[in-house]
N, C-alpha and C positions, 0 to 999 in steps of 0.2 A: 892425389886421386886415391892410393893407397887407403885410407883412413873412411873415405867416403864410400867404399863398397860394399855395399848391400846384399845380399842375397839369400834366397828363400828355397831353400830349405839353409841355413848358414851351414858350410862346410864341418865334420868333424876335426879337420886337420886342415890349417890355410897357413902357410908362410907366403912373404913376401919374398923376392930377390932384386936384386938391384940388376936395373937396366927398365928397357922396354922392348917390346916385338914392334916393329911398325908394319903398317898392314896396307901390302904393295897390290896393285892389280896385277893378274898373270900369277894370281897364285893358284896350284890344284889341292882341291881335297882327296887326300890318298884313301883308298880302302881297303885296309887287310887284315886281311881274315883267312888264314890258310888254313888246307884241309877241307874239303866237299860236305862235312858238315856244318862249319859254317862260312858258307861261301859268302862272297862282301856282298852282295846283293841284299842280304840280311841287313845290311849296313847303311842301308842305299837311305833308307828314309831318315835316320840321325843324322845324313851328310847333307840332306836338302833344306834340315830344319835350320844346320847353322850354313847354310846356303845363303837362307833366306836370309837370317837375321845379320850377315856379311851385307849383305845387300842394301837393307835398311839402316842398319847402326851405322855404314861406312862409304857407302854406295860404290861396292866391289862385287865384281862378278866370277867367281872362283868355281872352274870347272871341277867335276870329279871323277875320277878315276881310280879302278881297280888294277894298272898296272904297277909293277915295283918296278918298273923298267924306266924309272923317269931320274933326272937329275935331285939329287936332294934339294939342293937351293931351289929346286920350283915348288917341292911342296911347304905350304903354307899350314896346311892340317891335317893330321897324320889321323885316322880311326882306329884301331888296332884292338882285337880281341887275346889276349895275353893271361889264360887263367893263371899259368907255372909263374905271371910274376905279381897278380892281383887275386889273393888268397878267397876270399869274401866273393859270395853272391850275391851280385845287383852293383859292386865296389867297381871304382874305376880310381886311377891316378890322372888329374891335370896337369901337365905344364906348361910353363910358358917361356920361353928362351928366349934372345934377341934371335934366334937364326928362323926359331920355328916353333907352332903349339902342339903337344901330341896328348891326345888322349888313351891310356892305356886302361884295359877294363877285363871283368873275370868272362862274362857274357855279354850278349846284344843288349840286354836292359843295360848294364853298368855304361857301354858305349851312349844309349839314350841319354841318362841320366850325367854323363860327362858332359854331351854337349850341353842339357839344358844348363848348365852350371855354367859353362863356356859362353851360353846368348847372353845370360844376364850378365856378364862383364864384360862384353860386346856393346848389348846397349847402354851401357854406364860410362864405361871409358872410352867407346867409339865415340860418343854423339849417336843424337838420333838425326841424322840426314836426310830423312824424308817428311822434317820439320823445316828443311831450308838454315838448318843450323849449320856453322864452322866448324867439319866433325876434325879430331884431334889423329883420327888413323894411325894410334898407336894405343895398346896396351899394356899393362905393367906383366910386369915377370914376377911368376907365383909358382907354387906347386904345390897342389891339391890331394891329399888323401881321403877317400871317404867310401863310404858305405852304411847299408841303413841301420837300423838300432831291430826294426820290425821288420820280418820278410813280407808279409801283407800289409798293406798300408790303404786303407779304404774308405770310401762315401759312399753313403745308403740316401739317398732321394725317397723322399717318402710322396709318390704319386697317384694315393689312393683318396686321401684329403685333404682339400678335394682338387686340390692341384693337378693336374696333367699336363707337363712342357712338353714342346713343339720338341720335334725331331732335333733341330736345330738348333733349340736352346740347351739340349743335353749333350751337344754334339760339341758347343761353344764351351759348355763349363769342362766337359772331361777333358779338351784340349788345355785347359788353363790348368786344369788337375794334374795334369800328364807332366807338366810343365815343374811343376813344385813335388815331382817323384810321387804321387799318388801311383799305385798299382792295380787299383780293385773300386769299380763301382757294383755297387746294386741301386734298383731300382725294386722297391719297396710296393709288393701288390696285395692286394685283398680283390676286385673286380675291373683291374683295368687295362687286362689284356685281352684282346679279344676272341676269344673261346668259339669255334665256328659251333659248337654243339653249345653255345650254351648263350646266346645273343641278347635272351632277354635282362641280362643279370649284367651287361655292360652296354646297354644300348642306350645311354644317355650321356656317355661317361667320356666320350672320345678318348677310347682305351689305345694304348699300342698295338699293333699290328704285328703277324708275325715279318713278314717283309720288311719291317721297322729295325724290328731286334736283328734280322741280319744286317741289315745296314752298319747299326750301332755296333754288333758283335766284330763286325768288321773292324770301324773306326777305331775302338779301344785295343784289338790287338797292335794296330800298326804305332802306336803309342805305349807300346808295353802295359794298359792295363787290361784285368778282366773283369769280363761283365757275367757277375753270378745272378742266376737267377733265382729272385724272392719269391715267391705264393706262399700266402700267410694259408696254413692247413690244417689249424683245428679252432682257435679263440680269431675274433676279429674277421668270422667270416659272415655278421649280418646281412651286408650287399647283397650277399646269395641269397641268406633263410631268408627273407623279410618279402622272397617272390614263393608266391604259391606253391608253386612248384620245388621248390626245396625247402622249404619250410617245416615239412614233416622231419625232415634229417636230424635239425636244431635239439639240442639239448632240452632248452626250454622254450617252446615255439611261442607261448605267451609273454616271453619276458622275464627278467629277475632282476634281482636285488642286486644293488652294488654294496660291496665290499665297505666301501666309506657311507654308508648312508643312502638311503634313498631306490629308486625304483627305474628300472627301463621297459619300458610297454615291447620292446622289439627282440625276436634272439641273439646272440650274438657269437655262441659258441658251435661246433658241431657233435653229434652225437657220437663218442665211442662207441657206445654198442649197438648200433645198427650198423647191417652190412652194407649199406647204401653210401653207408660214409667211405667209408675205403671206396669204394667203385666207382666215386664221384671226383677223390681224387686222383684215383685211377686215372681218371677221364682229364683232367689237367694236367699231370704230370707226363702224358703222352702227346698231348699238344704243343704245350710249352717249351721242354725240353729241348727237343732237336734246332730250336732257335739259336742255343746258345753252345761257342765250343767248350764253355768251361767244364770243368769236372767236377764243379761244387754244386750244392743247391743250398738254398737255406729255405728252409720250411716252417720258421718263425717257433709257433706253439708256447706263445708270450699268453700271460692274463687272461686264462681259462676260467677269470674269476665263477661263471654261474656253474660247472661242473661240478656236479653232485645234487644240485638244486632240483634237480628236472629226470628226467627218464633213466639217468643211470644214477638216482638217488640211492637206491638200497642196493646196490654193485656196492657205491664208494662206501655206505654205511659198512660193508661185508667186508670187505677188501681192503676200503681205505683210498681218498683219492687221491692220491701221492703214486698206490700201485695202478690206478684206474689210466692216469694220466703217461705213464710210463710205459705202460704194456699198447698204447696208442701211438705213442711217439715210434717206438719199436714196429709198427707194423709200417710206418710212414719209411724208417730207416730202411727198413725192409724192399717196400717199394723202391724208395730213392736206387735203394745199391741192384735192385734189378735192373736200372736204366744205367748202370755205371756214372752213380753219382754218388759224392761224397758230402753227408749232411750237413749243414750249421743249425743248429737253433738257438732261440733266446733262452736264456738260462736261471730266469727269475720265480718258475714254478719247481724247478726240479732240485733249486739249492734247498728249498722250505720244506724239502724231504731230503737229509743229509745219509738216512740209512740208507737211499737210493742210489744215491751219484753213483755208488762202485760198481754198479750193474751196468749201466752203461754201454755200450760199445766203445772198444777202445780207439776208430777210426772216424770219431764224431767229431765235432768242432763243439764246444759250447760258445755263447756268447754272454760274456760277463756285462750285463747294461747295466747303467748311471746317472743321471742326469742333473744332478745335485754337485755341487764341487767338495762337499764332505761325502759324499756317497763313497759307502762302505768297500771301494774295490778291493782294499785290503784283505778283508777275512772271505770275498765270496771268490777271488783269484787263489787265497790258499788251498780252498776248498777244493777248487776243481785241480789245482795241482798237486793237491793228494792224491787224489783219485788218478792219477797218471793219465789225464785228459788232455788232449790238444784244447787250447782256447782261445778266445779272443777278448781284450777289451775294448767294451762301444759307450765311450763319450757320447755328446752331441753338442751341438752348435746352439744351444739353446737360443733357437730364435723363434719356435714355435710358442702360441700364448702370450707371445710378447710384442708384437707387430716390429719393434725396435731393436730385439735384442734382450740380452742380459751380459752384457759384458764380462765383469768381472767375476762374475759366477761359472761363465764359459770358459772364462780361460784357466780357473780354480779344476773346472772338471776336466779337462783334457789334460791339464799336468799332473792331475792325481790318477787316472786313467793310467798315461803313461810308465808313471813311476813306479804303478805297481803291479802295472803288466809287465817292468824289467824286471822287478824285481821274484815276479814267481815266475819269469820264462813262458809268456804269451807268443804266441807264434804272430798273433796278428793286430790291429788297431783299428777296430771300423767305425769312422766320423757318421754321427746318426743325426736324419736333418729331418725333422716330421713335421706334418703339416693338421694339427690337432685344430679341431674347432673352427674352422672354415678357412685355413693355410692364408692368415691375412696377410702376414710378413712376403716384402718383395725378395727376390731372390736376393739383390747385391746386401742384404741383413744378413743374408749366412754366410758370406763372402770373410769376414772374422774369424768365425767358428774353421771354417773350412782351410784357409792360409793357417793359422795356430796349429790345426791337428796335422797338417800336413807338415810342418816347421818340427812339433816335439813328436811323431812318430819318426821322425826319418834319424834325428839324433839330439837327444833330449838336452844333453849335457849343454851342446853347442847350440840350441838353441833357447837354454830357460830366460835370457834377457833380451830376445828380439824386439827389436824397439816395432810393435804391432800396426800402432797410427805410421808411421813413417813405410815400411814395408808393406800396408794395405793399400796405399796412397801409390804408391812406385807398381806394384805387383798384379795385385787386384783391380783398381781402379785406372792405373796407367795414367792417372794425372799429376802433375808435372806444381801444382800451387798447392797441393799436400792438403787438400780440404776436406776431402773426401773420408780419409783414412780416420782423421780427427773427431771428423763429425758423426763417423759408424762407429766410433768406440766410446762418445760421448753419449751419444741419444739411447746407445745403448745400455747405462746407468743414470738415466735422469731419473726411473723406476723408485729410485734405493729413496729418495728423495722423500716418497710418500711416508716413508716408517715403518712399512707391514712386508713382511718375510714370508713370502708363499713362495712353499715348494712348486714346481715344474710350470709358474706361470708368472708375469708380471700383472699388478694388481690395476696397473692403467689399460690392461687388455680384461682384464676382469672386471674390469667396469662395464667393458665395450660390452661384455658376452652376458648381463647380468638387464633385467626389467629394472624401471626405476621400483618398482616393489620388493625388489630382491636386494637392490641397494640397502636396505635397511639391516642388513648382514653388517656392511660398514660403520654406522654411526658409532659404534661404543670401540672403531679399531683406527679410525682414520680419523684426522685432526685437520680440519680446512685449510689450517695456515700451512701445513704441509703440504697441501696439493698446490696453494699459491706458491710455495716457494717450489714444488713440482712444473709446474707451468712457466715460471720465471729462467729454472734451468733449458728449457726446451727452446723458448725463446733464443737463450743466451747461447747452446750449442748450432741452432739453427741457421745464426744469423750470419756466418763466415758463409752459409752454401748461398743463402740471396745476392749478397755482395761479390761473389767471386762463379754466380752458373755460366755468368757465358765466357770469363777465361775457362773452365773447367771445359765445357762442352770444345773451345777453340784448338786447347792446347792438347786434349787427351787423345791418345792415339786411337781408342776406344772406340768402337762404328756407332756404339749405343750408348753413349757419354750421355746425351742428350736427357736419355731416357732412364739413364739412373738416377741424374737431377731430380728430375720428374719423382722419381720411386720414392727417394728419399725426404722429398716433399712432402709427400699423401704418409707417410711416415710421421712427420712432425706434424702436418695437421688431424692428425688420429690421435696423435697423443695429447695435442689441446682439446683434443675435442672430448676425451676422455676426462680431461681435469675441468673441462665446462661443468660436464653431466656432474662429474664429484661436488662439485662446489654449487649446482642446485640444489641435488639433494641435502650436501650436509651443513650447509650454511644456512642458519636461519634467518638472517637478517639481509641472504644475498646479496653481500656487500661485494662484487667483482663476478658474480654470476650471471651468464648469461638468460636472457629470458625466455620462455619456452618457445617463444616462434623463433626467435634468431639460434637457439637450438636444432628444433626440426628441419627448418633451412639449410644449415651447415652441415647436417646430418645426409642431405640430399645429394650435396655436393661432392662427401664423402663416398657416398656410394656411387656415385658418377665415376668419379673419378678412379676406384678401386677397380672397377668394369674395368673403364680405358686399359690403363696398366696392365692389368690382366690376360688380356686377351695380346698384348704385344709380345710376352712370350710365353703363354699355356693356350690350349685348347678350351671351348666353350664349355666343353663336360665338367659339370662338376660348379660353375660359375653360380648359376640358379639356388644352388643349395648353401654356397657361400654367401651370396649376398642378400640370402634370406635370415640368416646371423644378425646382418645391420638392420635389414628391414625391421626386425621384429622389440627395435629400439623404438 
């Protein structure tokens, strides 16, 4: 059993000991925590998690209790808050004895974070019993050190495009997050909270609700993480300008130029020097807030690309827009700390002014983002650790742009992320999950991204060789015939296949996103017999999930086993469908090309089906606009 244990986050520190615990009914879970500052009732929720999982992995029902008045031989499972002998915050000690298990820990997270370490060897070495399986009701004897590498350990949900999950599907993922020691979500907004002052600018969007976010705010504490809240507050606020009514604010209310080429008819930034801006955000930073108990905010202030272009042109000409952009930030900072909050923002305009960073406030967060696996965190984390700045590094799950994934490019950037936010003393690790260009990718595609960053923030060392298919398949998936795991780490490099290396998108979702008259971008980059051998792989990973959906759906403990089949389906048929399109266009002789009505047909299907899926865990907001993407194929 030894050899065979899995676990996610893997330990820093794991021995084995010889013997086993056997795990008798009429055992109590102890809870101690002495002291009125942390009375065990702090306790109460880590003892019902491995309650439960007693229950399930063994089918044992083990009371708990806050008295030390009990015989030792009855307790089964000790909880114990023990700073003077567990040095590290968030650290706890495991053991496991033949007499008895005791988790020792510095605080109530490290007690969370012991049991989750304790379920997953529960259900590995119990048996799972509510399978009708012969559980073994004994587990091995180990002792556990550990603690995290990151004090903040986080997912950002990008909810704005055009994605918006149900209560309950964010409610389902931070529980699994919670599970693999995540600490920290955000939820990633631009217009999709709902503003009672401001209704027109989310009223199609099925935004969150404040009654929402307490909920949520609730949920995540009882699970040791926090829920910071995002409103993107100066680039990425179009949603808003693009209604009449705030439209005058906008930098350039006509529109401007991108950066890489090319034109946007709509605004996109807000105006630093109009006083309406502050007062606007005034006006959301007072709504929003009180939803949340964290102490943070992050206020974004990412890719102010059109600043300068527009109404404070001859400011930045004067000034400079490096100061234009910074003496804005600072008024937001300003704001933030009058509501007693402590900033974050994106970090990718303020590094391209390096005379800048030292001005700063020193109680900021910066966030170092990346998205590339050679992306540069190296010199832009020096940077900010020069400057004697708290920061954070933000990987992402790169599954946006990709419907499938990028694998190995994912997993490049979350270890480069890591490695060199230890290596310049990053306080934090935020896992970034966006939903660019009509969020086609189903959720269990970020389920990789999300297990990996939670695996190498929590301790890098210990986990650079996690075997990923095999732990996605167990963890994530909870299926039991390992198909799962295999087939999201495969589908998600059928991409490389093509031959063409684009930054921040796979080139089979850029087929998706492209007119067949824009395809002609392709022909002198893309080689057909690539795409056939692109199509051949997709096939070839796909065909273990046909052969094996309804053990997966039978065996998986999963409520929505059913429905990730399904997801990961319209997955693989999006990405044939992607190498049809290619092999029209670039095949002249279309030799394996499909013809344009069995095209448009499957195109239909496509979009049928993307609907379905959708709607089973997001809200309708936002659908219309996504699946005007496909339509416009």
């Amino acid at each position: 059993m030894t050899s065979e244990l899995l676990l996610v986050p893997q330990p820093r520190q794991l021995t084995f000991q010889p013997g086993t615990f056997a795990l008798h009914e009429e055992r109590l879970i102890l809870l101690d925590a002495p002291g009125p500052s942390a009375a065990p009732h702090r306790l109460q929720f880590s003892a019902q998690r491995a309650q439960q999982t007693l229950q399930q992995s063994a089918g044992l029902a083990w009371s708990i209790t806050a008295s030390r008045a009990v015989p030792l031989p009855q307790i089964g499972l000790a909880l114990r808050l023990t700073p003077e002998k567990v040095a590290r915050p968030q650290g706890y000690e495991l053991t496991i004895t033949p007499a008895s298990i005791q988790i020792n820990a510095h605080d109530e997270a490290g007690v969370f974070y012991g049991v989750c370490t304790l379920n997953q060897i529960l259900a590995q070495a119990a048996g799972e019993a509510s399978h009708g399986e012969t559980s073994r009701k004994e587990i091995p004897c180990l002792q556990i050190v550990d603690w995290p590498d990151f004090p903040a350990r986080g997912v950002m949900l990008d909810v704005s495009r055009d994605k918006v999950p149900t209560l309950q599907t964010v409610c389902d993922l931070v529980d699994r997050l919670a599970s693999w020691k995540i600490n920290q979500v955000q939820l990633y907004t631009e217009h999709t909270f709902a503003y009672r002052q401001h209704p027109v600018v989310w009223a199609n969007a099925s935004p969150f609700t404040g009654e929402e976010i307490l909920i949520l705010d609730a949920f995540c504490r009882a699970r040791h993480v926090e829920l910071v809240p995002n409103q993107n507050s100066f680039g990425h606020l179009h949603r808003w300008l693009v209604h009449p009514a705030y439209r005058p604010l906008a930098e350039c209310p006509n529109g401007y130029d991108w950066p890489w080429g090319g034109h946007s008819d709509e605004p996109f930034t807000i105006c630093p020097a109009d006083p309406g801006s502050i007062q606007l955000i005034r006006e959301m930073y007072d709504e929003l807030l009180p939803h949340f108990s964290s102490s943070l905010l992050n206020i974004g202030c990412d890719e102010t690309w059109d600043l300068g272009q527009g109404r404070s042109q001859a400011e930045c000409a004067s000034r400079g827009t490096g100061r234009v952009y910074l003496d804005f930030l600072l008024q937001l900072y300003r704001e933030a700390s009058a509501r007693g909050r402590r900033i974050q923002f994106w970090g990718d305009i303020i590094i391209q002014h390096p005379e800048l960073v030292q001005e700063l406030p020193k109680d900021v967060i910066a966030l170092a983002w990346g998205y590339e696996a050679n992306h540069p965190f190296d010199e832009n984390c020096a940077q900010f650790a020069a400057a004697g700045l708290e920061f954070y590094v933000c990987p992402g799950t790169s599954s946006w742009n990709s419907i499938a994934g990028r694998t190995t490019n994912a997993l490049g950037n979350l270890l480069n992320a890591a490695e060199n936010g230890l290596k310049y003393g990053a306080s934090g690790y935020l896992n970034t999950d966006w939903g660019d260009n009509g969020h086609w990718q189903p959720l269990p595609v970020s389920y990789l991204g999300f297990l990996a960053g939670a695996a190498y923030s929590w301790a890098l060392q210990a986990n650079r060789a996690l075997d990923i298919p095999t732990a996605l398949s167990r963890f994530a998936f909870e299926d039991p015939t390992q198909t799962l795991g295999v087939l999201a780490c495969e589908l998600g490099d059928v991409y490389r296949q093509v031959g063409l290396d684009t930054p921040n998108n796979s080139p089979l979702a850029s087929i998706l996103h492209t007119s067949l008259a824009g395809l002609e971008h392709y022909k002198d980059k893309v080689q057909a017999e690539n795409i056939r051998r692109t199509l051949a792989a997709v096939e070839a990973a796909s065909a273990p999930l046909a052969a094996n959906a309804a053990e997966i759906c039978r065996a998986s403990r999963r409520p929505d086993a059913a429905l990730i089949v399904r997801e990961f389906n319209f997955v693989a048929h999006a990405l044939r469908h992607a190498c049809q399109r290619a092999l029209f266009f670039l095949d002249e002789n279309q030799a394996g090309a499909a013809a344009p009505a069995a095209l448009q047909d499957d195109l239909t299907l496509l979009i049928q089906e993307h609907q379905t899926i959708w709607l089973e865990r997001n809200r309708p907001g936002g659908l219309v606009d996504s699946v005007a993407r496909f339509a416009k194929l």
